[in-house]
Predicted model as a PDB file, atoms N, CA, C, CB and O in Angstrom, pLDDT in the B-factor column:
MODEL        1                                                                  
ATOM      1  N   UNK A   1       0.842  -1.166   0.000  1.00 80.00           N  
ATOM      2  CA  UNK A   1       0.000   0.000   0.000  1.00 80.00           C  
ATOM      3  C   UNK A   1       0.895   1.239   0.000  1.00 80.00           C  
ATOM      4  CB  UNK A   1      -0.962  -0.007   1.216  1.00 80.00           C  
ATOM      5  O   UNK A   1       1.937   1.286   0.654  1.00 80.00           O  
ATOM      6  N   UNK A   2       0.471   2.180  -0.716  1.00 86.00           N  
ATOM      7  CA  UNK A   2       1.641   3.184  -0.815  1.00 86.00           C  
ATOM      8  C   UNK A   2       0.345   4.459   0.014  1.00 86.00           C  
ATOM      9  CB  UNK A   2       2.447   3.555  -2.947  1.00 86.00           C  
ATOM     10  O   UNK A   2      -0.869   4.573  -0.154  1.00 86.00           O  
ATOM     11  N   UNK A   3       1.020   4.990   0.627  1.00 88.00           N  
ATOM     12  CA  UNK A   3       0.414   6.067   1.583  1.00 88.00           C  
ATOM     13  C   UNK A   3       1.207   7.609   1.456  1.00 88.00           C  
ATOM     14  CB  UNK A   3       0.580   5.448   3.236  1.00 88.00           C  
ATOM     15  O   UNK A   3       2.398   7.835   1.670  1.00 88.00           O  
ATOM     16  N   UNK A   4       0.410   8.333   1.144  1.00 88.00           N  
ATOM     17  CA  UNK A   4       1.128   9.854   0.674  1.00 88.00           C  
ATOM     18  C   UNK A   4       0.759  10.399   2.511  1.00 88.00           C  
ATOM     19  CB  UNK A   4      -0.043  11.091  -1.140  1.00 88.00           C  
ATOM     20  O   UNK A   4       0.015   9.933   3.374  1.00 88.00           O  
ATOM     21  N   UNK A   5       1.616  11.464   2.481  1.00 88.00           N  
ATOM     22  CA  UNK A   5       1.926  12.216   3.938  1.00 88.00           C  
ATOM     23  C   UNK A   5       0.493  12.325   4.378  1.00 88.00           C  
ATOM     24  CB  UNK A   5       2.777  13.881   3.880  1.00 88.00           C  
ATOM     25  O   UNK A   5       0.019  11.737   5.351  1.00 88.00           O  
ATOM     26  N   UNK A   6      -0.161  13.144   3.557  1.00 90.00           N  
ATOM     27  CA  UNK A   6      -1.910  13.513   4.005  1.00 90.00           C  
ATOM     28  C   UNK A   6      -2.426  12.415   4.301  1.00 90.00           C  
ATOM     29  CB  UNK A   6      -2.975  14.149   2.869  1.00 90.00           C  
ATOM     30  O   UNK A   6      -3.170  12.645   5.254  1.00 90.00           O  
ATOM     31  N   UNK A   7      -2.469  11.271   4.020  1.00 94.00           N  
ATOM     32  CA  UNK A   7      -2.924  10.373   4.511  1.00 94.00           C  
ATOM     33  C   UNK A   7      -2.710   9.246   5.710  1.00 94.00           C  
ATOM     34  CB  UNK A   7      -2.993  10.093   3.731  1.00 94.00           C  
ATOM     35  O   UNK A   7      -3.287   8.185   5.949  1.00 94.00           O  
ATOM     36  N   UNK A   8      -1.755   9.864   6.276  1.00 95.00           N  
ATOM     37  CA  UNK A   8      -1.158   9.086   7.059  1.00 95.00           C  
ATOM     38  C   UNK A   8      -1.759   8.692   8.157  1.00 95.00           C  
ATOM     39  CB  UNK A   8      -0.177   9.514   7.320  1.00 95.00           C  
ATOM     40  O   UNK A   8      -1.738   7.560   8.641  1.00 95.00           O  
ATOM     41  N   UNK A   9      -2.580  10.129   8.758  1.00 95.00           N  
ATOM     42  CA  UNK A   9      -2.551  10.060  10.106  1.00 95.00           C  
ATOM     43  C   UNK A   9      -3.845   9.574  10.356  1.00 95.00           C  
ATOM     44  CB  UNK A   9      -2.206  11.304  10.796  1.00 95.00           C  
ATOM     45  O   UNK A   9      -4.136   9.285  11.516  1.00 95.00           O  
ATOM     46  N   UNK A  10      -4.992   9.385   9.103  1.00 95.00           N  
ATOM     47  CA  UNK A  10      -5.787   8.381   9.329  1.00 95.00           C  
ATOM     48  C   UNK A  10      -5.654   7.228   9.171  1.00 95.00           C  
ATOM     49  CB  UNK A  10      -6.555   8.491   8.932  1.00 95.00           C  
ATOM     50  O   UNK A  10      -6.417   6.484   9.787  1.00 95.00           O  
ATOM     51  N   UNK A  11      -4.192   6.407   7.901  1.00 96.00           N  
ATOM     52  CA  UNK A  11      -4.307   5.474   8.266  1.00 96.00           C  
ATOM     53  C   UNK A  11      -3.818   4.726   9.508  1.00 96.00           C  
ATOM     54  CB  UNK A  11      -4.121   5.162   7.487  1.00 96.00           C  
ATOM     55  O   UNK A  11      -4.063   3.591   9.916  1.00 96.00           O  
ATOM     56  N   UNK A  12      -2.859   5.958  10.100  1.00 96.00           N  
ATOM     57  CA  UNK A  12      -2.042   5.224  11.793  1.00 96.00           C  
ATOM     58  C   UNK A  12      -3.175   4.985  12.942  1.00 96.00           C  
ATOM     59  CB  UNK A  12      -0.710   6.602  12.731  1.00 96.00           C  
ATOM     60  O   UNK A  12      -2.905   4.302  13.931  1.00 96.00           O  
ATOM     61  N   UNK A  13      -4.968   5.818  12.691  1.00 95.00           N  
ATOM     62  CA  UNK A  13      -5.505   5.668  13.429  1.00 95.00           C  
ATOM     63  C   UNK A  13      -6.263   4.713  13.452  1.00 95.00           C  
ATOM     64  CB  UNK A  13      -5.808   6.419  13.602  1.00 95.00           C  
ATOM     65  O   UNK A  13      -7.221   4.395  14.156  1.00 95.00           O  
ATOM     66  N   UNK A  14      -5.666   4.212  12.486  1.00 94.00           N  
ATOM     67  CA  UNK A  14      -6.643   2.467  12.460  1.00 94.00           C  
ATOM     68  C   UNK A  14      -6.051   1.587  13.024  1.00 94.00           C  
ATOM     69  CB  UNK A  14      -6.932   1.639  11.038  1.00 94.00           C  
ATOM     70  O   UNK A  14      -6.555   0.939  13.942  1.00 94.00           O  
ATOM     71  N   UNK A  15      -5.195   1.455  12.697  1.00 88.00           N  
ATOM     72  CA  UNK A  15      -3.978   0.477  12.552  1.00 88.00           C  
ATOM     73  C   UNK A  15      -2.528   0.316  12.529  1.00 88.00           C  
ATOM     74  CB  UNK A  15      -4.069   0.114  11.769  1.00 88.00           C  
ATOM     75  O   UNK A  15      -2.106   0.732  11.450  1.00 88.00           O  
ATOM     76  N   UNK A  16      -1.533  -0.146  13.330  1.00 91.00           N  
ATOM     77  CA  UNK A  16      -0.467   0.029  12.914  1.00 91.00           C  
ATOM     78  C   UNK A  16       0.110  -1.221  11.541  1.00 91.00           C  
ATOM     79  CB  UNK A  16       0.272   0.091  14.256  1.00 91.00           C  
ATOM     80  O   UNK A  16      -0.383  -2.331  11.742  1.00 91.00           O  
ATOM     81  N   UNK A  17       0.784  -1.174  10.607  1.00 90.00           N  
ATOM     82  CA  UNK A  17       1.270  -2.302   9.626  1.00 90.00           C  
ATOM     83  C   UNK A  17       2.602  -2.898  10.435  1.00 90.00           C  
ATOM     84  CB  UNK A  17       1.701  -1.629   7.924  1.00 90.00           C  
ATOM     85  O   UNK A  17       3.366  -2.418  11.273  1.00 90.00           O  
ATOM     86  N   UNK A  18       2.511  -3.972   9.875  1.00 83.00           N  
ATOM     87  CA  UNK A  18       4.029  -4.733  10.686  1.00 83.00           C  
ATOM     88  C   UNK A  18       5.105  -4.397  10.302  1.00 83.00           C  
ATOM     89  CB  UNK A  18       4.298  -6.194  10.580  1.00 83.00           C  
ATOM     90  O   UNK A  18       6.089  -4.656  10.995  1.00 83.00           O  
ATOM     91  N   UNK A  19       5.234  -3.715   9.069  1.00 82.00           N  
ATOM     92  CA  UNK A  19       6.666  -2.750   8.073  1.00 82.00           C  
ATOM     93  C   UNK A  19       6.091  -1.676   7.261  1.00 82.00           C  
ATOM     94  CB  UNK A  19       7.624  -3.793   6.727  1.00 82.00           C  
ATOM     95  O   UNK A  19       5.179  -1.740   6.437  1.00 82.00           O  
ATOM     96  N   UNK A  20       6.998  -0.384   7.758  1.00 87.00           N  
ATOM     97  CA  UNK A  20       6.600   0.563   7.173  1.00 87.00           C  
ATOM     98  C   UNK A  20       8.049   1.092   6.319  1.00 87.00           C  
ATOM     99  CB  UNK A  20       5.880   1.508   8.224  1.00 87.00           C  
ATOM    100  O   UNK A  20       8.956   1.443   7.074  1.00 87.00           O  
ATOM    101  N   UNK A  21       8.292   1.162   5.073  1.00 87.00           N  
ATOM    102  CA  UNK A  21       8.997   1.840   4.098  1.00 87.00           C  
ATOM    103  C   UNK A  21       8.948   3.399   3.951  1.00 87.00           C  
ATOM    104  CB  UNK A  21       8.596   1.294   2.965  1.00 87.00           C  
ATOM    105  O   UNK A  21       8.342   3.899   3.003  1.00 87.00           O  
ATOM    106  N   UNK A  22       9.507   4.072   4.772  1.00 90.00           N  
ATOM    107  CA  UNK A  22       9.487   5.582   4.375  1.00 90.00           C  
ATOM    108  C   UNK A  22      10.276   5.932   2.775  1.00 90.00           C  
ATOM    109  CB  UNK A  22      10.376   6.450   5.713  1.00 90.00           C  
ATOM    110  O   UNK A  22      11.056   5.024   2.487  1.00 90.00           O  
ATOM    111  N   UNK A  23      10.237   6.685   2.060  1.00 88.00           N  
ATOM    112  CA  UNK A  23      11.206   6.482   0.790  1.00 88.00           C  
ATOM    113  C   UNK A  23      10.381   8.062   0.317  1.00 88.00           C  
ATOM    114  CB  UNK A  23      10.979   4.634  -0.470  1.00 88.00           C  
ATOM    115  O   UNK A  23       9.302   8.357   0.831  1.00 88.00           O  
ATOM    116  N   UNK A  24      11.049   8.953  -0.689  1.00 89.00           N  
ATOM    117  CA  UNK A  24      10.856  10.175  -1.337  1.00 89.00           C  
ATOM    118  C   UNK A  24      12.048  11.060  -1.768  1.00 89.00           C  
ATOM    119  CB  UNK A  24      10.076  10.888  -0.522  1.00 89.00           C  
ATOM    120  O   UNK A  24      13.260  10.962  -1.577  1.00 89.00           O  
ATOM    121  N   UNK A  25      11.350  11.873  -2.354  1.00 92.00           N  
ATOM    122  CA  UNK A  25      12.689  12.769  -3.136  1.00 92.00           C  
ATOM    123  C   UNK A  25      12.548  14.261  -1.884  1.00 92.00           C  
ATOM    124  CB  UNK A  25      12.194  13.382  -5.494  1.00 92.00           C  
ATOM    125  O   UNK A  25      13.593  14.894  -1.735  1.00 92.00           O  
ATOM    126  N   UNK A  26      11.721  14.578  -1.345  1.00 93.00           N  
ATOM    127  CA  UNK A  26      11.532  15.074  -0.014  1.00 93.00           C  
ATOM    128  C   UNK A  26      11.906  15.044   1.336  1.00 93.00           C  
ATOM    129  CB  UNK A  26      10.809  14.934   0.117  1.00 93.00           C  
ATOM    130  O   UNK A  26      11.001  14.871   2.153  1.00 93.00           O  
ATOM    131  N   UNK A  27      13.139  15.186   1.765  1.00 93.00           N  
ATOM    132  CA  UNK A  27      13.964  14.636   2.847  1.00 93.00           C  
ATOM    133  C   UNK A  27      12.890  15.112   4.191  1.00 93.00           C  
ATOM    134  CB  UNK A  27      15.745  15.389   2.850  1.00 93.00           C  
ATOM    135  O   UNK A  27      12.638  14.409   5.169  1.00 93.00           O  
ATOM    136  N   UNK A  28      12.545  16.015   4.012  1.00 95.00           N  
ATOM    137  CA  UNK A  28      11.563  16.866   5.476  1.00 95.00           C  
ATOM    138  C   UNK A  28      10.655  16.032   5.671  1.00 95.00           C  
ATOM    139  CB  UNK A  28      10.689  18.463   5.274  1.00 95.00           C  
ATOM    140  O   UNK A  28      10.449  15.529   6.776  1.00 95.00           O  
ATOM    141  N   UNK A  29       9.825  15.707   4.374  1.00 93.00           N  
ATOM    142  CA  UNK A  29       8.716  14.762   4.420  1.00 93.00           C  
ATOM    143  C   UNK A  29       8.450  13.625   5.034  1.00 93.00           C  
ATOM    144  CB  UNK A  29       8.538  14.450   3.526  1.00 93.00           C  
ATOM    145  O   UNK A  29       7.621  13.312   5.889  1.00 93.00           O  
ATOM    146  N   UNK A  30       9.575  12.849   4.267  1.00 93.00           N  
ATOM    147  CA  UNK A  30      10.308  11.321   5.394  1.00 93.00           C  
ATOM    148  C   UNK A  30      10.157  11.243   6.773  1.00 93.00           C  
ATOM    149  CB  UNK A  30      11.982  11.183   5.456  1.00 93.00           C  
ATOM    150  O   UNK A  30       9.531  10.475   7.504  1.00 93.00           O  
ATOM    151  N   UNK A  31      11.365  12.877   7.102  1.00 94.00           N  
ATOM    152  CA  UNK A  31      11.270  13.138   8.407  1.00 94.00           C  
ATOM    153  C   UNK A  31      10.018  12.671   9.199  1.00 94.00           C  
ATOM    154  CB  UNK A  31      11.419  14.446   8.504  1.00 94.00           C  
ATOM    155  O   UNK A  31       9.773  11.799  10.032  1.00 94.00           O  
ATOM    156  N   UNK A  32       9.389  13.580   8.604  1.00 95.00           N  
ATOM    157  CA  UNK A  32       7.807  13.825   9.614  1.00 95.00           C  
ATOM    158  C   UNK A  32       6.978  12.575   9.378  1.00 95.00           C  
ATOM    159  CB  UNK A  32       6.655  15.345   9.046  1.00 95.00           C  
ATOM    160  O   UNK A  32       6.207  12.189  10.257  1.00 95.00           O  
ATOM    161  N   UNK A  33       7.116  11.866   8.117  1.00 95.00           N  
ATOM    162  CA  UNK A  33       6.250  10.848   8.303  1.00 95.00           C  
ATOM    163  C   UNK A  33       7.108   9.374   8.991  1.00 95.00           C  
ATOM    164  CB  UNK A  33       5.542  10.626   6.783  1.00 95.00           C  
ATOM    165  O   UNK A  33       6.601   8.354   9.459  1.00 95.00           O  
ATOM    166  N   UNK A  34       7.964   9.591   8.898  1.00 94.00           N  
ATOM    167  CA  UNK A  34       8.992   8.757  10.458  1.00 94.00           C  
ATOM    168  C   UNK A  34       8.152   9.082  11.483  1.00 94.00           C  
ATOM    169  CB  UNK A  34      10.822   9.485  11.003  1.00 94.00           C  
ATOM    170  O   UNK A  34       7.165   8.458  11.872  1.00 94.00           O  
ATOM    171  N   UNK A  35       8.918  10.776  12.165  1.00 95.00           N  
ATOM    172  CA  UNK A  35       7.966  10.655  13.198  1.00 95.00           C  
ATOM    173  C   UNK A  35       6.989  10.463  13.423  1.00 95.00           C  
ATOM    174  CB  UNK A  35       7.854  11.153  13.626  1.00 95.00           C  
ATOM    175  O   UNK A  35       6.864  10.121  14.599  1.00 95.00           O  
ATOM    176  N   UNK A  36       5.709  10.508  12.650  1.00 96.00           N  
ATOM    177  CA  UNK A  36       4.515  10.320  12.919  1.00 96.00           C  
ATOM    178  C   UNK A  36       4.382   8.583  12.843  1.00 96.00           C  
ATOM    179  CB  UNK A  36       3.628  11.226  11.918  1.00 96.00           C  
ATOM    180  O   UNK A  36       3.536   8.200  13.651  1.00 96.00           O  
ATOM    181  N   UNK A  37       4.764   7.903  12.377  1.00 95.00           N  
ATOM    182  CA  UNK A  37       4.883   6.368  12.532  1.00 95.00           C  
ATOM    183  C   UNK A  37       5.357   5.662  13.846  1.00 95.00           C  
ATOM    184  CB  UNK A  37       5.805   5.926  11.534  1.00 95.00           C  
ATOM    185  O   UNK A  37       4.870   4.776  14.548  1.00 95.00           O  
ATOM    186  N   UNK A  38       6.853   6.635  13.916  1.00 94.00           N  
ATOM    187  CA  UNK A  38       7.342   6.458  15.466  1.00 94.00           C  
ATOM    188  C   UNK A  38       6.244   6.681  16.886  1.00 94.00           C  
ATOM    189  CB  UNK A  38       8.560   7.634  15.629  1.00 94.00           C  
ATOM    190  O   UNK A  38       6.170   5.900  17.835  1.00 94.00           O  
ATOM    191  N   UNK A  39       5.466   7.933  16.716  1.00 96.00           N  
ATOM    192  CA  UNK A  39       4.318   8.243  17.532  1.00 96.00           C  
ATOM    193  C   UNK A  39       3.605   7.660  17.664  1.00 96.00           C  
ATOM    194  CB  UNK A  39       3.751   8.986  17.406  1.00 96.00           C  
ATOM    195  O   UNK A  39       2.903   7.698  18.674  1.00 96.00           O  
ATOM    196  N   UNK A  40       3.435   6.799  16.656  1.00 96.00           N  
ATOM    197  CA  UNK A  40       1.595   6.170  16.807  1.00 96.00           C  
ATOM    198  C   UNK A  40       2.520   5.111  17.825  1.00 96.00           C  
ATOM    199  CB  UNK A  40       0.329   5.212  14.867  1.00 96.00           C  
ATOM    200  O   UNK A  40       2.247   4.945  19.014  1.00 96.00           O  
ATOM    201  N   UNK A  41       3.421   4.580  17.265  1.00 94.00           N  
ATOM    202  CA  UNK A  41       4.024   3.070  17.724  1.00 94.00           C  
ATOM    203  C   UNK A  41       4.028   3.430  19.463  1.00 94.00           C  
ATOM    204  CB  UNK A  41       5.990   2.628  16.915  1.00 94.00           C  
ATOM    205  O   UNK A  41       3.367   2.777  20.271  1.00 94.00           O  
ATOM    206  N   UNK A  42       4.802   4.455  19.784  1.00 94.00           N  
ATOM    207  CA  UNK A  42       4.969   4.695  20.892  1.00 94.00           C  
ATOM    208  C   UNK A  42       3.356   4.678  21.838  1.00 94.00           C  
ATOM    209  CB  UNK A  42       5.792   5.973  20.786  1.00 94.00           C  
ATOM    210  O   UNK A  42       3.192   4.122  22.924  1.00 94.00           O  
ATOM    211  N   UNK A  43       2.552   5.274  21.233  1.00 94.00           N  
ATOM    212  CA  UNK A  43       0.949   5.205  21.484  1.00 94.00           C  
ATOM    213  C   UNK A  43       0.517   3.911  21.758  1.00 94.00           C  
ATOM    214  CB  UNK A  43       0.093   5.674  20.286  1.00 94.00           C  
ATOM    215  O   UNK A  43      -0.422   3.870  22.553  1.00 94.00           O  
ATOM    216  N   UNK A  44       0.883   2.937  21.378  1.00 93.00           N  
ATOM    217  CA  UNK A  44       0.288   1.749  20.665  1.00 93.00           C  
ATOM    218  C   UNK A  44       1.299   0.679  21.694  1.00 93.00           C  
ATOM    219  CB  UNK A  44       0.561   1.715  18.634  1.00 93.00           C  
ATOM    220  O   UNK A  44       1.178  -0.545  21.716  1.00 93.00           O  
ATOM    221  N   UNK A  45       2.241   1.434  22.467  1.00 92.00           N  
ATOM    222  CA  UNK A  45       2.809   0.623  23.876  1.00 92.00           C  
ATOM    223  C   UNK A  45       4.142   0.047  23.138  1.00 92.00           C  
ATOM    224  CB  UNK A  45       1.590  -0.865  24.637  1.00 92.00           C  
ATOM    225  O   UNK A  45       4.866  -0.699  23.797  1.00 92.00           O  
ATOM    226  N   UNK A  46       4.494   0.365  21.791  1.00 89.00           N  
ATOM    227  CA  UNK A  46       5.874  -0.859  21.135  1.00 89.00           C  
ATOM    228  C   UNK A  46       7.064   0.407  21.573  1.00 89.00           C  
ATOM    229  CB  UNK A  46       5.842  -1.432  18.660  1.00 89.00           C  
ATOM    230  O   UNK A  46       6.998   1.595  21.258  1.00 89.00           O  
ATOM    231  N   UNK A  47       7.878  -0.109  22.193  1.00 85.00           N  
ATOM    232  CA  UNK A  47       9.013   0.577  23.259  1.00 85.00           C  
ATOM    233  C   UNK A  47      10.562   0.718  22.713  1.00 85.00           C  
ATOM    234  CB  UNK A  47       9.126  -0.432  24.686  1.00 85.00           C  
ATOM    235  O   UNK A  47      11.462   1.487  23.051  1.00 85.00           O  
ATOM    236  N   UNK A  48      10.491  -0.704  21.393  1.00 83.00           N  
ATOM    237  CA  UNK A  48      11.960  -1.299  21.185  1.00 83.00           C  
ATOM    238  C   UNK A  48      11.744  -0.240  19.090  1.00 83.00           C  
ATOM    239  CB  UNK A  48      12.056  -4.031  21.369  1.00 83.00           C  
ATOM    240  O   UNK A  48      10.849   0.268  18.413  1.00 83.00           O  
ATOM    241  N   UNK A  49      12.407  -0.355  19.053  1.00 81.00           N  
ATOM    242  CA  UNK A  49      13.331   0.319  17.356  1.00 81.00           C  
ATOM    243  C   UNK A  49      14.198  -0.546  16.671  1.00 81.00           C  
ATOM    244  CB  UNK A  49      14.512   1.657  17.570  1.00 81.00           C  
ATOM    245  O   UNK A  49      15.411  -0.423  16.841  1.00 81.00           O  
ATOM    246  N   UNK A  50      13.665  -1.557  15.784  1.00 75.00           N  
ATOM    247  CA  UNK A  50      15.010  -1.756  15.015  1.00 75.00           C  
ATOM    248  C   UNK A  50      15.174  -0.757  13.785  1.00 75.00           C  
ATOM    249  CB  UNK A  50      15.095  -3.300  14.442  1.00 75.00           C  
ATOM    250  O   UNK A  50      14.290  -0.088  13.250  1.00 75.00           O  
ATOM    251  N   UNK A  51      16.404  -0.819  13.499  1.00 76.00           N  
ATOM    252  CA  UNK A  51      16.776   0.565  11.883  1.00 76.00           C  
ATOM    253  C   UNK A  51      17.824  -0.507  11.351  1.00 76.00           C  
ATOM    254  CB  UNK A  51      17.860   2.802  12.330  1.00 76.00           C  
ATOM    255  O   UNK A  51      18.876  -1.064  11.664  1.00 76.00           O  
ATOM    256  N   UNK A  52      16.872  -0.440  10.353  1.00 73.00           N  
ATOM    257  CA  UNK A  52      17.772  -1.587   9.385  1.00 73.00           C  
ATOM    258  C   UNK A  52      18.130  -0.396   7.910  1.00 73.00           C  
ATOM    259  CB  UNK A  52      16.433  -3.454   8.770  1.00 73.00           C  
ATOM    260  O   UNK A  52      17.251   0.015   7.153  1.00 73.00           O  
ATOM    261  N   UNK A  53      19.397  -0.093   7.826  1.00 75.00           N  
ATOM    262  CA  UNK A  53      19.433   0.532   6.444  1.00 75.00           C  
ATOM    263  C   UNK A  53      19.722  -0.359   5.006  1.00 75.00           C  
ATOM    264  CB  UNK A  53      20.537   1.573   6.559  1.00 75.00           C  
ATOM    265  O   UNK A  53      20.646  -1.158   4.856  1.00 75.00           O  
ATOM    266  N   UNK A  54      18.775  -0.035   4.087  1.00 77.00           N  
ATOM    267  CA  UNK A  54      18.981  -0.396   2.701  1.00 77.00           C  
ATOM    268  C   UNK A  54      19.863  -0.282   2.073  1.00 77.00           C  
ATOM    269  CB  UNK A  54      18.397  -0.025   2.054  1.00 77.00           C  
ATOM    270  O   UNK A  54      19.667  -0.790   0.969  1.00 77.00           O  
ATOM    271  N   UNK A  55      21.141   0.292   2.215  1.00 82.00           N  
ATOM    272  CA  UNK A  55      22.038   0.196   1.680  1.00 82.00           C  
ATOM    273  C   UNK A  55      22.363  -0.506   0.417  1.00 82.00           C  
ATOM    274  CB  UNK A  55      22.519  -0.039   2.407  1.00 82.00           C  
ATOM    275  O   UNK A  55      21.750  -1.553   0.206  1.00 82.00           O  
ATOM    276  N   UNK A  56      23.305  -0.063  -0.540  1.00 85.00           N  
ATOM    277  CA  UNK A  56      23.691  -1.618  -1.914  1.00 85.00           C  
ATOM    278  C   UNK A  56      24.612  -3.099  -0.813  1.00 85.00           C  
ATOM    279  CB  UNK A  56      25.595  -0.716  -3.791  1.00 85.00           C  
ATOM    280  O   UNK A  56      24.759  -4.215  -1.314  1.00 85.00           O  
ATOM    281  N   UNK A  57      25.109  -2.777   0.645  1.00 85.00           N  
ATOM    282  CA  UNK A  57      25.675  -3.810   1.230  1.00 85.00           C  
ATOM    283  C   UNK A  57      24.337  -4.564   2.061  1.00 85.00           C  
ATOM    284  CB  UNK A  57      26.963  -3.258   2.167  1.00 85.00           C  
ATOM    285  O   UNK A  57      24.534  -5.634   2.636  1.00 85.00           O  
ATOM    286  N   UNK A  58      23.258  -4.051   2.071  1.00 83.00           N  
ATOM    287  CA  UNK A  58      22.491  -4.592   2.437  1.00 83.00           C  
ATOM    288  C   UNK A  58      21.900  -6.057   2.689  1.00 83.00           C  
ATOM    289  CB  UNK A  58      22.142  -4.093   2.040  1.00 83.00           C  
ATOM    290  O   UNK A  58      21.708  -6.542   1.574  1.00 83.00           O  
ATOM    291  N   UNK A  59      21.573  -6.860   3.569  1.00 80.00           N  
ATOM    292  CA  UNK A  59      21.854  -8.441   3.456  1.00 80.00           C  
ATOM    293  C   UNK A  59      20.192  -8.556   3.947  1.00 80.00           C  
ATOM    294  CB  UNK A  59      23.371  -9.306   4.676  1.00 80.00           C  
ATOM    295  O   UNK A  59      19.757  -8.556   5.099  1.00 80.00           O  
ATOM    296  N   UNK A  60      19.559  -8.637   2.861  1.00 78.00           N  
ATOM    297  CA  UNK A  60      17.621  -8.912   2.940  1.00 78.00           C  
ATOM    298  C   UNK A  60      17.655 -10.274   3.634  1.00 78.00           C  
ATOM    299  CB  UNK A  60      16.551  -9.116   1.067  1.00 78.00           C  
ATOM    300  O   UNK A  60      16.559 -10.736   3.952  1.00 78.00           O  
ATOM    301  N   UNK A  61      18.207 -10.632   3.776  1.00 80.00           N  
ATOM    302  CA  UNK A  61      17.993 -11.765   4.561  1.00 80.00           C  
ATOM    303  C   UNK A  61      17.304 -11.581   6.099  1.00 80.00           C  
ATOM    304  CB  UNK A  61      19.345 -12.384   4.653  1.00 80.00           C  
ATOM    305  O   UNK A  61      16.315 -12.104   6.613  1.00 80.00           O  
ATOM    306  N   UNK A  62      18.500 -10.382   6.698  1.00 74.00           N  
ATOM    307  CA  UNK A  62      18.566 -10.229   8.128  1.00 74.00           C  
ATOM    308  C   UNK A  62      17.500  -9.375   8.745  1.00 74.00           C  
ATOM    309  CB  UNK A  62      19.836  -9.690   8.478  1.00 74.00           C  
ATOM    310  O   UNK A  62      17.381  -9.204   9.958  1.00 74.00           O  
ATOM    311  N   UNK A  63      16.362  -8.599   7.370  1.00 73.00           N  
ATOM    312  CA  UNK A  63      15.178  -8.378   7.995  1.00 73.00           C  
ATOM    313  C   UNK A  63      14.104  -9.717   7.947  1.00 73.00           C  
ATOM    314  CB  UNK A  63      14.604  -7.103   7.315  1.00 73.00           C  
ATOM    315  O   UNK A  63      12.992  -9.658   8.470  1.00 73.00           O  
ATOM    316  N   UNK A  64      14.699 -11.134   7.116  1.00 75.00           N  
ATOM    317  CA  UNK A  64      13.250 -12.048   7.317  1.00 75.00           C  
ATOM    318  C   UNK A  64      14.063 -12.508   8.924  1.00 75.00           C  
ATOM    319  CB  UNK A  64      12.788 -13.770   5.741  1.00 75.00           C  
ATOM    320  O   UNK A  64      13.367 -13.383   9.439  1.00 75.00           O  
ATOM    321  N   UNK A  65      15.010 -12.251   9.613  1.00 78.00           N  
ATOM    322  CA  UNK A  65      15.890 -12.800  10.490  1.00 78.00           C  
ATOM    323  C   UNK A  65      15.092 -12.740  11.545  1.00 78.00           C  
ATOM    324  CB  UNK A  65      17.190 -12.196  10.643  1.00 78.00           C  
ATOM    325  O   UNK A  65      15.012 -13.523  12.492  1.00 78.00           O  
ATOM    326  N   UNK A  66      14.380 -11.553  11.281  1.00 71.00           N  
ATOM    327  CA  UNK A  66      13.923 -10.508  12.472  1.00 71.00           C  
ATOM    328  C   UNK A  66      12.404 -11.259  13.026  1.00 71.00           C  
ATOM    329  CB  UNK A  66      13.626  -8.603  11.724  1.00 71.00           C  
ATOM    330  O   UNK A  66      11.745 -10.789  13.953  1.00 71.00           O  
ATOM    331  N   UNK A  67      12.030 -12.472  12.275  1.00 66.00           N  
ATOM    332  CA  UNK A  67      10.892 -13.016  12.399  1.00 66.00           C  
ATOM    333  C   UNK A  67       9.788 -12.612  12.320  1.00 66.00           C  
ATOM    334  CB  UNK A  67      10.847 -13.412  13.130  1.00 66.00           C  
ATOM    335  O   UNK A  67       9.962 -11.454  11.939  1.00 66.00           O  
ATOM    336  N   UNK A  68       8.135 -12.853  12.474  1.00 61.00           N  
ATOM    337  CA  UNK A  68       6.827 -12.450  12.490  1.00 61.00           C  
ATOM    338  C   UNK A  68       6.246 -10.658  13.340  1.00 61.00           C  
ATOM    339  CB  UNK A  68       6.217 -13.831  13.268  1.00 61.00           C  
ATOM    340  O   UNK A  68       6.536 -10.218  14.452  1.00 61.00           O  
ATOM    341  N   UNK A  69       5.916 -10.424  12.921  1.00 57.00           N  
ATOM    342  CA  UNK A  69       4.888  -9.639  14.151  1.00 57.00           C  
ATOM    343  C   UNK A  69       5.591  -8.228  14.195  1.00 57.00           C  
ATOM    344  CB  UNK A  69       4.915 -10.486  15.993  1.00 57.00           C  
ATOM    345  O   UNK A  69       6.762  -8.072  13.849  1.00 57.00           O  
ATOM    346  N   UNK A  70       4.846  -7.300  14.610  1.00 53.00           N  
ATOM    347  CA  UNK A  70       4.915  -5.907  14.198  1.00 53.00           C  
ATOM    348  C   UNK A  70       6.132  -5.321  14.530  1.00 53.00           C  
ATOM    349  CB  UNK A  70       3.886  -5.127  14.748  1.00 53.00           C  
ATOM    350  O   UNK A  70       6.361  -5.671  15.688  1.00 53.00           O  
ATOM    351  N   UNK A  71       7.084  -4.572  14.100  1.00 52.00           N  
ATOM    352  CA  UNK A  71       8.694  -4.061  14.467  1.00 52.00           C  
ATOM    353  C   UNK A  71       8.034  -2.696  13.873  1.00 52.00           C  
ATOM    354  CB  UNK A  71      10.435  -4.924  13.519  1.00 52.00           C  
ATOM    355  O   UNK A  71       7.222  -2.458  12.979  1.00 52.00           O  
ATOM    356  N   UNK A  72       8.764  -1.925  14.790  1.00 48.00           N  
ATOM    357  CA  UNK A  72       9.334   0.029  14.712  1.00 48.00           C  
ATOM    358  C   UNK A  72      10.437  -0.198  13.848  1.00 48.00           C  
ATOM    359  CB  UNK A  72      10.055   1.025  16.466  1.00 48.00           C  
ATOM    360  O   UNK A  72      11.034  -1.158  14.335  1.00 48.00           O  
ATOM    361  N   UNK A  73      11.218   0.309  12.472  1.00 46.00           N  
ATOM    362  CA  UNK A  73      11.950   0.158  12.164  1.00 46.00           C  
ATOM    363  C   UNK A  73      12.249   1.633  11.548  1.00 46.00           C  
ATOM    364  CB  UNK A  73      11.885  -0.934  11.666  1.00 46.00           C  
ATOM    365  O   UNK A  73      13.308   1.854  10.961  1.00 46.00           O  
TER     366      UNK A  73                                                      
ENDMDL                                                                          
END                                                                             
């Protein structure tokens, strides 16, 4: 599901998703829609952060590593 900034903050009031992809040519934007992802999570009682960067050294493996069920990332 791809979610533009305006829409965010109704879809965080539904629901949190188990992975959220921030990505744009808008660095501020990211920003804020980080934080606002980070917020709900914090709302929503999840305490822990993993930050996995995409990098080209990147090893996709070590986010299926991370197992089932909802992560802050």
């Amino acid at each position: 599901m791809n979610l533009k900034l305006d829409a965010l903050d109704a879809h965080l009031a539904k629901k949190l998703a188990p992975l959220y992809v921030v990505h744009g040519d808008e660095h501020l934007l990211a920003i804020e829609a980080s934080d606002k992802i980070r917020a709900a999570a914090r709302g929503a009682g999840y305490a822990e952060r993993d930050l996995l960067e995409g990098d080209r050294y990147f090893h996709w493996i070590r986010l299926a590593e991370r197992g089932p069920g909802p992560r802050l990332l």
